[in-house]
C-alpha positions as CSV (number, residue, x, y, z in Angstrom):
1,X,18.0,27.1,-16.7
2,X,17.6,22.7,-17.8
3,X,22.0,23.4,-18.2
4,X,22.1,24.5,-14.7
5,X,19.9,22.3,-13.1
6,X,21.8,19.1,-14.4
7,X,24.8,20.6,-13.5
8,X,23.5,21.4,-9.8
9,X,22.0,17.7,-9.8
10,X,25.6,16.2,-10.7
11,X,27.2,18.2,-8.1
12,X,24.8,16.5,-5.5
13,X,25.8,13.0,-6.7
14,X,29.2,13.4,-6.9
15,X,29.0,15.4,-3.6
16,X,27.2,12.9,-1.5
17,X,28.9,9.8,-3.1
18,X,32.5,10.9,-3.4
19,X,33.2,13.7,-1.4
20,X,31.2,13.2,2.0
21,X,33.3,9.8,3.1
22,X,36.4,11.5,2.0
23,X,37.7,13.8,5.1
24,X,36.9,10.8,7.5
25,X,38.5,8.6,5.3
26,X,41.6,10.4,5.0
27,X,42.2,11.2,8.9
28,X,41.7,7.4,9.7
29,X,43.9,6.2,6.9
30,X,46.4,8.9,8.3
31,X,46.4,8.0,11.4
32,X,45.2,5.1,12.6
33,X,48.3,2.0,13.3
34,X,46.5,-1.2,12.0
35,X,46.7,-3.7,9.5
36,X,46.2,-3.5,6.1
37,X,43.5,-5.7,6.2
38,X,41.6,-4.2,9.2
39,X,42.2,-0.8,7.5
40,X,40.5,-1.5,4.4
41,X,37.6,-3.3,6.5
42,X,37.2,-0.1,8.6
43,X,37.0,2.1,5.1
44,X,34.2,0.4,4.2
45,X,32.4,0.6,7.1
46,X,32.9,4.3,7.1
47,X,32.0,4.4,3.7
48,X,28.6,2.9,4.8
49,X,28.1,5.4,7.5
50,X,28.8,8.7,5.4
51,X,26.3,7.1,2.8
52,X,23.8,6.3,5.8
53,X,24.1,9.8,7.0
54,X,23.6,11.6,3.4
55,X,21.1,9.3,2.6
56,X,19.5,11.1,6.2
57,X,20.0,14.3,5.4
58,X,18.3,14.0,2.4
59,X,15.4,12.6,3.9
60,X,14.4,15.9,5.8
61,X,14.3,17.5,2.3
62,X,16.3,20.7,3.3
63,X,15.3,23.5,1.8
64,X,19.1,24.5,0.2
65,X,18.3,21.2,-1.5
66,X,14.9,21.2,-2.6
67,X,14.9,24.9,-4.0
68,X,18.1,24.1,-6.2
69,X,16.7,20.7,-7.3
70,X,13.7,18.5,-8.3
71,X,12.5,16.8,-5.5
72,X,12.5,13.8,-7.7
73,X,16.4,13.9,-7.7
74,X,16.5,14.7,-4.1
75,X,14.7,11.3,-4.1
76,X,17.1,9.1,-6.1
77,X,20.2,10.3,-4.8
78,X,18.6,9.4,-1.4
79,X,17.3,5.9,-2.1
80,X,20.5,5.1,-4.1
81,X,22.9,6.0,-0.7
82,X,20.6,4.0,0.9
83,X,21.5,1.2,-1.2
84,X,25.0,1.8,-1.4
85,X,25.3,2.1,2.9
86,X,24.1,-1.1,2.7
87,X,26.1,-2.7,0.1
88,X,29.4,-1.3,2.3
89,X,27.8,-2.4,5.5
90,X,27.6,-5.9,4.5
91,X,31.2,-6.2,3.0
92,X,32.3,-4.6,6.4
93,X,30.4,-7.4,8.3
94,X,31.8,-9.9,6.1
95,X,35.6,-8.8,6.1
96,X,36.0,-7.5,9.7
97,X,35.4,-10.2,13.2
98,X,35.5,-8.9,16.3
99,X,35.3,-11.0,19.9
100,X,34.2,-8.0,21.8
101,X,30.3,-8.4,22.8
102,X,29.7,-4.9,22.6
103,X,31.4,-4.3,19.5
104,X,29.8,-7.3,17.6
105,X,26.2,-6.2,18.9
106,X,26.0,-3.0,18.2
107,X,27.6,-3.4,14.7
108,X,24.7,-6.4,14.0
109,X,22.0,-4.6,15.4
110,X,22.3,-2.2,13.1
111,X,23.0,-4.5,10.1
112,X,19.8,-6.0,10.8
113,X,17.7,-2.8,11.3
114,X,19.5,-1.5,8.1
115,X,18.0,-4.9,6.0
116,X,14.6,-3.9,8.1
117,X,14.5,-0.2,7.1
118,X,15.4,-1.3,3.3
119,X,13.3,-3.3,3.0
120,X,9.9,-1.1,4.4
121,X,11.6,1.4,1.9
122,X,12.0,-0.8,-1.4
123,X,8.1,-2.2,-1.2
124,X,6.2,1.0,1.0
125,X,7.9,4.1,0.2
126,X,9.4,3.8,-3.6
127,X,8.2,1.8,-6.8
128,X,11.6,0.3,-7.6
129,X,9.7,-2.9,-7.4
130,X,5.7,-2.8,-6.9
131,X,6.1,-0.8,-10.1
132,X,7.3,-3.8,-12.4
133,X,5.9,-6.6,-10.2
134,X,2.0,-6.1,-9.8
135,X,2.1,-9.2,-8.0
136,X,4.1,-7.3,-5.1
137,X,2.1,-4.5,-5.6
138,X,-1.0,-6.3,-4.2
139,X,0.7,-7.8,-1.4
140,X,1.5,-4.0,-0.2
141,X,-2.3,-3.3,-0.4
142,X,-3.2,-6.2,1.3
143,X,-0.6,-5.3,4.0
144,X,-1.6,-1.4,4.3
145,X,-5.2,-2.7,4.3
146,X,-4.2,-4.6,7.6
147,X,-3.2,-2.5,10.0
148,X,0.3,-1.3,8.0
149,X,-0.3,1.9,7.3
150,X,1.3,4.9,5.6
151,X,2.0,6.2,9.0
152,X,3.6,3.2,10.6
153,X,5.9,2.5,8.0
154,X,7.2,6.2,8.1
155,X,7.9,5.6,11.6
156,X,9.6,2.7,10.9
157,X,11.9,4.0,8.4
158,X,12.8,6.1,10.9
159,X,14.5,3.7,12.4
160,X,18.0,4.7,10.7
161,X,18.4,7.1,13.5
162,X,18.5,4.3,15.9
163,X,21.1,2.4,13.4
164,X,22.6,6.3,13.5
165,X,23.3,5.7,17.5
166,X,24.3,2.2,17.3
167,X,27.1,2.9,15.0
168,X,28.5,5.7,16.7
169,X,28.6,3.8,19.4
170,X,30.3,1.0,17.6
171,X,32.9,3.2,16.4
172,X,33.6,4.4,20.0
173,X,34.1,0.5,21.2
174,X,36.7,0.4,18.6
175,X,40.0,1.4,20.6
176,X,41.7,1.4,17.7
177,X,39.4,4.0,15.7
178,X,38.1,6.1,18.5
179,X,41.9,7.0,20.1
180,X,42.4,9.0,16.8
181,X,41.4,11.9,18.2
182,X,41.5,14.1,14.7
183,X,39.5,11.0,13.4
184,X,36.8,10.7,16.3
185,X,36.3,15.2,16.3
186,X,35.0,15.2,12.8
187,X,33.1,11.6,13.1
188,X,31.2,13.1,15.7
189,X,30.4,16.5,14.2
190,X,29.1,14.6,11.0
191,X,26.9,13.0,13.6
192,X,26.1,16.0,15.5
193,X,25.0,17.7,12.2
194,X,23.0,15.4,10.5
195,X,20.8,14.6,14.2
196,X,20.4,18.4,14.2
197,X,19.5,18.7,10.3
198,X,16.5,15.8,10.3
199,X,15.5,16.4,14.1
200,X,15.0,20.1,13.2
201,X,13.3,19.6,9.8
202,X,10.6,17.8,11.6
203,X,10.4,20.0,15.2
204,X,11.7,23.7,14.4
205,X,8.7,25.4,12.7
206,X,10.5,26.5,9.5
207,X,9.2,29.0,7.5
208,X,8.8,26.4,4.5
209,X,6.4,24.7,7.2
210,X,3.8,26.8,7.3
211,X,0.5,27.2,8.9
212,X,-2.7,27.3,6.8
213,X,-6.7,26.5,7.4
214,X,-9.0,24.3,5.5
215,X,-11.3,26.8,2.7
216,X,-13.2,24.3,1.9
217,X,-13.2,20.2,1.0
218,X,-15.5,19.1,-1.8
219,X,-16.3,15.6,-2.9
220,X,-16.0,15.5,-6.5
221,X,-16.5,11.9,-6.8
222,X,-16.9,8.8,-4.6
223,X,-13.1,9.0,-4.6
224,X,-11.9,12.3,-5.5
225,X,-11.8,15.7,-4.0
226,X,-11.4,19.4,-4.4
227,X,-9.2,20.5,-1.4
228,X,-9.0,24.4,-1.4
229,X,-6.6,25.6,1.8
230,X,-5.7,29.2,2.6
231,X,-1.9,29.7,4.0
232,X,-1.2,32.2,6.5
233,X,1.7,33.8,4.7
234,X,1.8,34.4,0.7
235,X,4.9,33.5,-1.1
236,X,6.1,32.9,-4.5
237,X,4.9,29.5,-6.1
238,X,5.1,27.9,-9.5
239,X,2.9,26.5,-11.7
240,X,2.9,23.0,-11.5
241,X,4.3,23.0,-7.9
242,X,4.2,20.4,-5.4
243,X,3.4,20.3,-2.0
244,X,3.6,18.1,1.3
245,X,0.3,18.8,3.8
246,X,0.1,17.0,7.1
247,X,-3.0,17.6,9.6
248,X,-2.1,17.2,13.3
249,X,-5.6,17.1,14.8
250,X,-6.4,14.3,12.6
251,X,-5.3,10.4,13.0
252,X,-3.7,8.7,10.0
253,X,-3.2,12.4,8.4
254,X,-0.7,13.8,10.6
255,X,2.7,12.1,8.4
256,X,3.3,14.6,5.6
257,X,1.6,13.4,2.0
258,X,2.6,15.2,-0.8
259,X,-0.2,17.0,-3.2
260,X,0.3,18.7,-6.7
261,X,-1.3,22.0,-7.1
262,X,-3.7,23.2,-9.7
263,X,-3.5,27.0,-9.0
264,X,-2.4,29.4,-6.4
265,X,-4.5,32.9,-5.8
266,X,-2.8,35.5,-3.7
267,X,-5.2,38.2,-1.6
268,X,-5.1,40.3,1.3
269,X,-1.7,39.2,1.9
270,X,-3.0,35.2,2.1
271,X,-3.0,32.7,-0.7
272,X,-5.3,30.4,-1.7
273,X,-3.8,27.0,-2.9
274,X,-6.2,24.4,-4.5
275,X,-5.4,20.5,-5.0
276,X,-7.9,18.1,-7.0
277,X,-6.9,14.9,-4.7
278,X,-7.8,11.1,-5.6
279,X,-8.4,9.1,-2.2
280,X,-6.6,5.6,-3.0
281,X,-4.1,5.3,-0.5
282,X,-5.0,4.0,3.1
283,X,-4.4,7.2,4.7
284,X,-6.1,10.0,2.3
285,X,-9.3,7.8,2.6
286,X,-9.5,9.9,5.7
287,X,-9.5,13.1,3.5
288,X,-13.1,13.4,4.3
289,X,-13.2,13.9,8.0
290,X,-11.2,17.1,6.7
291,X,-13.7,19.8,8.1
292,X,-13.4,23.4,7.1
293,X,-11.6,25.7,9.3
294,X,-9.1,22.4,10.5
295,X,-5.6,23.4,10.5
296,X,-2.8,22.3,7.9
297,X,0.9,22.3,7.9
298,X,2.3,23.5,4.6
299,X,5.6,22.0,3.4
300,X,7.0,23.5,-0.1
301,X,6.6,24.0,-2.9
302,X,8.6,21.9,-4.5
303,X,9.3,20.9,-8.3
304,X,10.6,22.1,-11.4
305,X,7.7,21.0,-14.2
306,X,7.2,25.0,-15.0
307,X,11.4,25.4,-15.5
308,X,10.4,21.9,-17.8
309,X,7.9,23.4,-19.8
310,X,9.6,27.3,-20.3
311,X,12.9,25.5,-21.6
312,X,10.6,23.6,-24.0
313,X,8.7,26.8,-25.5
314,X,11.8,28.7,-25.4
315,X,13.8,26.8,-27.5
316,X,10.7,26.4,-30.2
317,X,9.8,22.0,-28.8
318,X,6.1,21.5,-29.2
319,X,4.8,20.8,-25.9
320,X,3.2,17.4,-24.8
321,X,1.3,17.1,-21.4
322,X,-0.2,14.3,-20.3
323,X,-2.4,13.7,-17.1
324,X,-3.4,10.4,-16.2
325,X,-6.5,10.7,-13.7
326,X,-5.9,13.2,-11.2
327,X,-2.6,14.0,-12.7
328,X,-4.3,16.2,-14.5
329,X,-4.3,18.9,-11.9
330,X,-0.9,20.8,-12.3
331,X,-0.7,20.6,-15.8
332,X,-4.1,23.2,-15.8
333,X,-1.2,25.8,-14.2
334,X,1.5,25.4,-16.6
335,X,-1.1,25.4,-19.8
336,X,-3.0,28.7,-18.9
337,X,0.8,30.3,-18.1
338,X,2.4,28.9,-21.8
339,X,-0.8,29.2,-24.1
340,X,-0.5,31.5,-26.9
341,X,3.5,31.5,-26.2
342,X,4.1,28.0,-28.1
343,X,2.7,24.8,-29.4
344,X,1.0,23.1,-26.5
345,X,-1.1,19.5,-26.6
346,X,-2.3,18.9,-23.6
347,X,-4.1,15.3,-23.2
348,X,-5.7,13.5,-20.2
349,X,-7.0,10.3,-20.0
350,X,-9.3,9.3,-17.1
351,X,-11.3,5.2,-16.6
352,X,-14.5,6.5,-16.1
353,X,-16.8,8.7,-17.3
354,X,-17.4,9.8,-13.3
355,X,-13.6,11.3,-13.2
356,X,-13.8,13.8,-16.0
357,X,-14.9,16.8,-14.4
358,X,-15.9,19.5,-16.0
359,X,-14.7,22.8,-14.0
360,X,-11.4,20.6,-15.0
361,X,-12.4,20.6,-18.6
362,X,-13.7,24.1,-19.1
363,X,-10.7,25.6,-18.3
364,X,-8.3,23.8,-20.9
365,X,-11.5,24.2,-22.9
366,X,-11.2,28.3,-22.7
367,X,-7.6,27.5,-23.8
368,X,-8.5,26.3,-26.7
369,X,-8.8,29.9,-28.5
370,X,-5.3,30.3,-29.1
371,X,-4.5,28.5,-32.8
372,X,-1.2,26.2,-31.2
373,X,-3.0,25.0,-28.4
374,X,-4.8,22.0,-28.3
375,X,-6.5,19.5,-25.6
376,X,-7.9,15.8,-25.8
377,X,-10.0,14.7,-23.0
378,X,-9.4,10.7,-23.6
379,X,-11.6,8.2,-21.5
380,X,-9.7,4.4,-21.4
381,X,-6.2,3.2,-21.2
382,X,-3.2,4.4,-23.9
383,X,-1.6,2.5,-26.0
384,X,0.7,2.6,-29.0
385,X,-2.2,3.0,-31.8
386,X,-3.8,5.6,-29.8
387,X,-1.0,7.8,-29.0
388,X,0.0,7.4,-33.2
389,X,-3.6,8.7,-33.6
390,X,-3.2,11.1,-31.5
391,X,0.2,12.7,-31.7
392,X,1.9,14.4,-34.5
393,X,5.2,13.3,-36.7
394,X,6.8,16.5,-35.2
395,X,5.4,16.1,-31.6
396,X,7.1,12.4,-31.8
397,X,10.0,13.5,-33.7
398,X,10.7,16.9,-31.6
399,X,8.2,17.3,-28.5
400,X,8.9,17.6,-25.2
401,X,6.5,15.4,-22.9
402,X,5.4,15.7,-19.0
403,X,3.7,12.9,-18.2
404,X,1.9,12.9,-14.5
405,X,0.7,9.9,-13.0
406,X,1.3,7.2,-10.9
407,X,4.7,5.1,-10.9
408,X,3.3,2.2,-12.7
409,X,1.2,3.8,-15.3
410,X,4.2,6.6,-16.5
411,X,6.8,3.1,-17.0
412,X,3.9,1.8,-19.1
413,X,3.2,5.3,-20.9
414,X,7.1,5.7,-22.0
415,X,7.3,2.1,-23.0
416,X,4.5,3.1,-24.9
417,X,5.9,6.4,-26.8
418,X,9.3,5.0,-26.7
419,X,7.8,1.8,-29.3
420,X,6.3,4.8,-31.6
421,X,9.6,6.7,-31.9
422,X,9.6,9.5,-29.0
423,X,13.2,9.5,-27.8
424,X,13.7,8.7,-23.6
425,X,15.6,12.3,-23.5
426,X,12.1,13.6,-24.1
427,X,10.2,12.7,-21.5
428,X,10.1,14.2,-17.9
429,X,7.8,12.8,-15.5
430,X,6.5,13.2,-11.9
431,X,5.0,10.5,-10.1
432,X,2.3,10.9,-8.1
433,X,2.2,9.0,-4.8
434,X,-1.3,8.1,-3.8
């Protein structure tokens, strides 16, 4: 199953990389009458707008996607044609000059909101950089704790489908491009297609989407809770699984967070999903004016840890989960599925002595029965003496690690087990985004 999902997640690189630009490459190479020079410049500005439009589509998260894949690939491939979009949309500005005013201000209108949307994206919606730079890291608190919240940077990322419009209308100023009728048919279906692809993903009410109530909201902590909700409609879910929940009737909740599940109970043709959630991120602050009975929107599940840990036990790995904090919670899932069917060591380290909870701890303490199971509740930070005391030489030398916790803390962790030996091909990780 591991064999065939990197093989699905190559296909989605290559696929969204290489192959999307390449039919509206070829009919504008084939016929449009041009330079050499303005030919090559008008490549790469198509080059830029397939990216743009993948990177789009993968933004709605569609469900042939996301139920083939890891969300956390879905993720990459997306930020990196972002990236790349951009990259080809500057060399297009640089190599190509035009003197018509419409043409020149649609085509900088949309550089500019491109750098915009990057940017929000780099520093509020990824950890390519507040991970390594904590000094960046604050600065986006400080921001979010002033008025730039969670939900106002979605919106502004959304943006791209205003650079969307103002490039297709750029391309139709273009006499040159837009009289090549083959060229201009397939342009605009491309266009069509992605518009109806994110639009719908956020208006039609899928079946992934789906409508549940609030069970019940209980305060663990001063800054944790135990969110229970009951959908409508039971379906299949893994252990491990993640899910995005928005609230409609509630301001600053009603942009899809996503949640990781500790367990799913099916009865009376409903199913009860619980999430152990830790309130550090300006909008799920607002977690408790949650009342029971409010309604959710379900999206998911999504995730692949279960696939993770089966391809682990199946092919005789001891098992190493780690939970940092609240990242605890779907590793409960995946250890009461493979207990007693391989070697598991489950550890979880928390600051305080306030975040161990101990309906948490009893139930990897039941676990405890079976002879290749084992669990170490850890208060304090890790570091490479303590994971040496902790591990053993065949967990370093052979194990398979999931390690679930926010972006920083994971690069820290493998830096960590990486200086004591544990090879990078061992270690899978999902990051939890607070």
């Amino acid at each position: 199953m591991q064999q065939r999902s990197r093989w699905q997640s190559i296909l989605i690189w290559v696929g969204f990389i290489i192959i999307l630009p390449i039919p509206l490459l070829w009919l504008l190479n084939q016929h449009m009458v041009d330079t050499a020079a303005h030919i090559q410049a008008a490549d790469e500005g198509l080059l830029a707008y397939s990216w743009w439009l993948g990177a789009t589509i993968l933004a709605s998260r569609p469900r042939w996607l996301v139920s083939r894949l890891n969300i956390k690939t879905v993720y990459q491939v997306h930020g990196v044609l972002g990236v790349f979009a951009l990259l080809a949309a500057t060399i297009h500005r640089q190599t190509e000059f035009s003197f018509q005013p419409a043409i020149k201000l649609t085509g900088n209108i949309a550089w500019w909101l491109t750098i915009i949307g990057a940017i929000l994206a780099i520093i509020f919606l990824s950890g390519w950089l507040t991970d390594r730079w904590p000094g960046l890291a604050r600065f986006k608190n400080w921001l979010s704790h002033h008025g730039l919240r969670h939900q106002l940077i979605m919106w502004l990322h959304r943006l791209n489908l205003i650079c969307i419009a103002l490039i297709w209308l750029h391309v139709n100023f273009i006499p040159q491009v837009s009289s090549v009728r083959p060229f201009m048919l397939v342009f605009d279906i491309y266009t069509i297609v992605t518009i109806l692809i994110y639009v719908g993903s956020k208006v039609l009410p899928f079946s992934r989407r789906q409508q549940a109530v609030v069970h019940s909201n209980q305060q663990l902590n001063d800054s944790t809770r135990l969110f229970v909700i009951d959908l409508q409609q039971a379906q299949t879910v893994h252990v491990g699984a993640t899910f995005f929940l928005r609230f409609p009737g509630i301001h600053g909740l009603r942009e899809p967070h996503p949640f990781s599940l500790i367990s799913a109970k099916q009865q009376d043709g409903k199913q009860e999903l619980k999430f152990i959630i830790r309130q550090n991120g300006d909008d799920t602050k607002r977690l408790d004016q949650v009342e029971t009975g409010a309604r959710v929107r379900v999206e998911g599940p999504f995730g692949d840890l279960d696939q993770t840990a089966q391809q682990a036990i199946q092919q005789g790995h001891p098992l190493v989960l780690y939970g940092m904090g609240t990242g605890i919670a779907p590793l409960i899932g995946i250890s009461q599925k493979f207990a007693g069917h391989g070697t598991i060591h489950v550890l979880w380290s928390y600051s305080r002595e306030a975040d161990h909870f101990l309906n948490v701890d009893n139930q990897f303490q039941d676990l405890t029965d079976n002879k290749d199971f084992q669990y170490s509740p850890l208060q304090g930070r890790m570091n490479p003496k303590r994971w040496q005391e902790q591990l053993s030489d065949s967990e370093i030398e052979n194990g398979e690690f999931i390690i679930i916790g926010g972006s920083a803390a994971i690069l820290q962790v493998e830096t960590q087990l990486q200086r004591i030996g544990v090879k990078g091909r061992q270690l899978h990780d999902e990051r939890l985004t607070m």
